[in-house]
C-alpha angles and dihedrals in degrees: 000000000000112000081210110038147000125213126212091228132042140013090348089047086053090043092046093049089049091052092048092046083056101048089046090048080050091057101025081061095054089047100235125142084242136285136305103212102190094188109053115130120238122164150129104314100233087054091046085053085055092054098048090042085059091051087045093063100044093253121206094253086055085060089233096287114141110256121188104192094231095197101051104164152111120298093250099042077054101058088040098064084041080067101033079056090057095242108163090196148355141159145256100240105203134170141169123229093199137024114281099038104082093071088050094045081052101054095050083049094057088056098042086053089047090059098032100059089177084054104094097224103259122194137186141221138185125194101265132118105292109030100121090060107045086044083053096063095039080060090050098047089063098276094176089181130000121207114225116190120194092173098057090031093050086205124132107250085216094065113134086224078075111052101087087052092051092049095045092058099045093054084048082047086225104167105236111209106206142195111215117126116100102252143132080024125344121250119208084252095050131117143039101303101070096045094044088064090057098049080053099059086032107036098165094047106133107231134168105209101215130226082016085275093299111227109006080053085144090058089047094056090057097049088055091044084051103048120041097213092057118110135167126211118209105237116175085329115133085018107122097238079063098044097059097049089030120008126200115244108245084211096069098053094098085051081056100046097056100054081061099141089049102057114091126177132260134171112172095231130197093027095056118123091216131043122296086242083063097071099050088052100049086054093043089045081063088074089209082141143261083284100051092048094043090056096045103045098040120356098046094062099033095051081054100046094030085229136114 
């Protein structure tokens, strides 16, 4: 398979219906109905072409470390592997990078959701005048997650700009999947500091901390251990791409183990730079156990989102 692109017909089409037939034997194994995969990036194309152009030219927030987009491809030709893949349902991860984008992102994603009925309806904010409202009737139009990114967004969580909308979601109880450990390259907003002030003004917040807070992954897990509504996904984490720039402490994995039921998958498909089966066995390669994997790849998510 193309790291660049992948064709409907020919050699790409064979190597892409010998991936999918993997990552279903993974699941099928465990028993499980498929998999729930909560970071996954869906947006306007010509915003999704931005982002892999960034990737493309070794941006700053990549840290410099070379990124192939290995699923390169249309948006329907997207949603399609996900199925093939057997994934129940994911998200469409989507995120400004100014004021006065996140309305607009949200109004593409109501419509994206409209027509993708296996796409939980994901929405966006960014700390600007406004915010709470326009996060309130994304509410109200059916938002089932909303991505935050501190990283992209280079804003501080704890703005006070932000609070209303905190405070909003946790009383909606809308899980917020958010980007704010340091890697692949530290903001001046990353790690776990800013994020902790706001768990401690909102302390039932549901938030998904991404990348399993890659690489304070060690503060993550206490904030996790501290508030009973944190969870981590495990975007591109354990994967070895990730272990050679930030590698997981083996000394945490019984830390890890034992949060079981608040770990949820994630792969960052279609933006990841190895194929999707990769993910799942670098999870599986941890031996925290079936039960472990099976919470984490399907009944984790769905018992969170009531879907799948």
């Amino acid at each position: 398979m193309s790291d660049h692109h992948m064709a409907p017909a020919g050699p790409d089409a064979v190597g892409r219906s010998v991936e999918a037939a993997e990552v279903r034997r993974f699941w099928q194994g465990l028993g499980l109905p498929g998999l729930v995969d909560v970071h996954t990036h869906f947006m306007p194309e010509r915003v999704l072409r931005k982002v892999w152009d960034y990737f493309d030219a070794l941006g700053p927030l990549t840290g410099g470390v070379e990124w192939p987009i290995t699923y390169r491809a249309e948006e329907d030709e997207r949603t399609v592997l996900l199925r093939e893949f057997g994934v129940r349902a994911f998200t469409a991860m989507l995120y400004p990078h100014k004021p006065g984008m996140a309305q607009w992102l949200n109004g593409w994603a109501v419509d994206f959701a409209r027509r993708t009925p296996d796409c939980l309806h994901t929405s966006t904010l960014f700390p600007e005048p406004g915010a709470e409202a326009y996060v309130r009737r994304a509410v109200e139009e059916g938002a089932r997650v909303f991505k935050a990114h501190v990283q992209v967004g280079a804003y501080d969580p704890a703005d006070e700009l932000l609070d209303g909308v905190w405070g909003l979601l946790a009383e909606a109880q809308v899980p917020v999947v958010i980007h704010c450990g340091s890697g692949p390259a530290p903001g001046k907003h990353t790690g776990p500091g800013p994020i902790a002030r706001v768990l401690a003004r909102h302390p039932r917040l549901r938030l998904v901390v991404a990348h399993m807070g890659m690489p304070e992954y060690e503060d993550f897990l206490d904030l996790a251990e501290r508030y009973d509504e944190v969870r981590l996904d495990t975007t591109m984490a354990f994967t070895d791409f990730s272990e050679r720039l930030a590698p997981f402490p083996r000394r945490a994995l019984p830390r890890l183990a034992g949060l079981g039921d608040r770990i949820l998958l994630g792969s960052d498909f279609p933006n990841i730079p190895y194929p999707y089966v990769h993910q799942l066995r670098a999870l599986e390669r941890l031996e925290l156990g079936d039960g472990w994997l099976r919470g984490v790849c399907h009944d984790n998510a769905a018992r969170l989102f009531a879907a799948a």
